[in-house]
N, C-alpha and C positions, 0 to 999 in steps of 0.2 A: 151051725156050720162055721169053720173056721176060713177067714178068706186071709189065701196068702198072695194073692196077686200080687199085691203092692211093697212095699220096702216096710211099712207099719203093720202089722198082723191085727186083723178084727177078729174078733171071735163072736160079733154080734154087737147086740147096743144093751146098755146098759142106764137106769135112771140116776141123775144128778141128785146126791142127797143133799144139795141147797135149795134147788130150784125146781123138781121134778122132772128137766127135759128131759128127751130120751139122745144119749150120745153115743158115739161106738164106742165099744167094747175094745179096748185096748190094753196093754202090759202100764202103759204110760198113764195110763187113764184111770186104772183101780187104782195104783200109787194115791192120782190127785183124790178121789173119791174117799180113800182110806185118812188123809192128812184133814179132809173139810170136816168126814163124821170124828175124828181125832181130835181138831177145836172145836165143835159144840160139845161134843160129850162131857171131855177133860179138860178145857182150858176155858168153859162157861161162857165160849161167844154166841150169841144171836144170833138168828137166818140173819138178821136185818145188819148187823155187824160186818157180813161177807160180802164184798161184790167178786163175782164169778168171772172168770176170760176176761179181763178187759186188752184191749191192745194197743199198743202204738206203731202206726204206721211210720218207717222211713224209707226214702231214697237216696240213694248214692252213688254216684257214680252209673246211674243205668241200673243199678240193682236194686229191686225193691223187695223190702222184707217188713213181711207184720210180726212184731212182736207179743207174745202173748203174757201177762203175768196171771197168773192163775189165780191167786186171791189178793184182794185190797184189803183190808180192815176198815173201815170208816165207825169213830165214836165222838163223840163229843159237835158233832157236822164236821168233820174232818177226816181226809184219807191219812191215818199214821204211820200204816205200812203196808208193805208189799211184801207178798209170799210167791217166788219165783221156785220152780220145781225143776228138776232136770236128771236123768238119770247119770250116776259116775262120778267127778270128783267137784266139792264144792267149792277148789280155787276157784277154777275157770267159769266157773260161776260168779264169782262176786265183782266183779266190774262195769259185766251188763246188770245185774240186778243194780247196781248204784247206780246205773245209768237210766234205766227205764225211771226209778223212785226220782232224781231228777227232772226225768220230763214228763209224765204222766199228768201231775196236775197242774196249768198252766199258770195259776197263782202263787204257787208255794214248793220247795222240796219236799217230797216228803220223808222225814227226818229217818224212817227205819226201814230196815229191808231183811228178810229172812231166805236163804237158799236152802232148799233142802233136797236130797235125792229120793224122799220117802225113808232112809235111817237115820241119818245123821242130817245138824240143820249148822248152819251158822246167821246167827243176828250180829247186823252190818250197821254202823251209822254213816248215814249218806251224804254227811259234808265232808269228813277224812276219807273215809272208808275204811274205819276203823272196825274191827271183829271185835262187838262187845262180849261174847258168848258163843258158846258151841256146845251141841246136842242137841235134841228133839227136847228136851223136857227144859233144855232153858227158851224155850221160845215165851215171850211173856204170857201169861195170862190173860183175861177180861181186865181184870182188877188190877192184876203188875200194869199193864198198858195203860188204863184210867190213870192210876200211881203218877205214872210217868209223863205223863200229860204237860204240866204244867214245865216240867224240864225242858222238853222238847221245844226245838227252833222251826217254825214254819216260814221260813225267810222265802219271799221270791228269786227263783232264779233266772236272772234275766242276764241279754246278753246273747245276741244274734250268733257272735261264736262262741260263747261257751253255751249254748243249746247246740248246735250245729256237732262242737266235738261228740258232746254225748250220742248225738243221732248217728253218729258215723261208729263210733265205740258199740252201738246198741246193735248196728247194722252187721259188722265185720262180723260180730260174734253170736247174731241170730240166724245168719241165714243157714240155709239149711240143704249140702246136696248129702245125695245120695252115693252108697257106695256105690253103685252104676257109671256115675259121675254124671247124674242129671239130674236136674230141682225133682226135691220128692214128689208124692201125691200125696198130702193129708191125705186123711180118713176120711174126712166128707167128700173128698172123688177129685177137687179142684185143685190146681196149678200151686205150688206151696208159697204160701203167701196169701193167699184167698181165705175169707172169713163169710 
């Protein structure tokens, strides 16, 4: 049965092909499901390659927003990039995705970042923000990413306000109302923002 209660349409739940959980069934949600079984199949990554939803919390200003990146890569013991997902167009995308790969891991930037809507992707470096690439089949590989390893800059980013802008940059552009003109309800029921 399809629940259109909310501003996000469920059509039921459906299983994580990384991790087995069972998530709802969403338009948003098969995209990400369709992009994970899409790198292991074609681009040779490992279960153990992906971390799934991780997030970063900020506040701003009284507004607080969790941000979600959809996939991590982790090889070599290192997060190399981030795969941020979003339905629509992939400018407005690539700022907060520079910004989350920024803060996420509190040792290091981390050096790539991929935005995709489910057709089209752009890989980003996250010290410029420069667009190395565009389309879904240049997202790197298992192997182009190993390749690339040893190029990439794991540098700390530190610096109370240069974290700060990024958290405020991640903020403006994560949060999330509704065309109602009220914070949506995720699909898990709670207050948008809630994990």
């Amino acid at each position: 049965m399809v629940d259109t209660s909310g501003h996000h349409i469920v059509y039921g739940s459906l299983r994580d092909a990384l991790t087995g959980e069972e998530l709802p069934d969403t338009d948003d949600e098969r995209y990400r499901q369709q992009l994970i079984r899409w790198l292991l199949a074609e681009k040779g990554y490992e279960p153990g390659d992906l971390q799934p939803r991780l997030a970063i919390d900020t506040e701003v200003g009284g507004q607080r927003v969790c941000s979600r990146i959809e996939l991590t890569v982790v090889l070599l013991g290192r997060r190399m990039m981030i795969i941020r997902y979003g339905p629509g167009s992939l400018v407005t995308r690539e700022r907060p995705a520079i910004a989350a790969a920024r803060l996420l891991e509190p040792a290091y930037r981390i050096p790539l970042a991929v935005v995709t809507n489910g057709r089209d992707a752009e890989l980003l470096e996250t010290l410029t923000g420069k667009v190395l690439a565009t389309g879904m089949e240049r997202i790197p590989d298992r192997n182009a990413l190993l390749a690339m390893a040893a190029d990439l800059v794991f540098e700390p980013f530190i610096g109370e306000d240069r974290r700060d802008r990024e958290a405020r940059i991640l903020n403006a552009f994560d949060v999330e109302v509704c065309c109602r003109g009220a914070k949506c309800a995720l699909p898990t029921g709670g207050p948008e923002g809630d994990t």
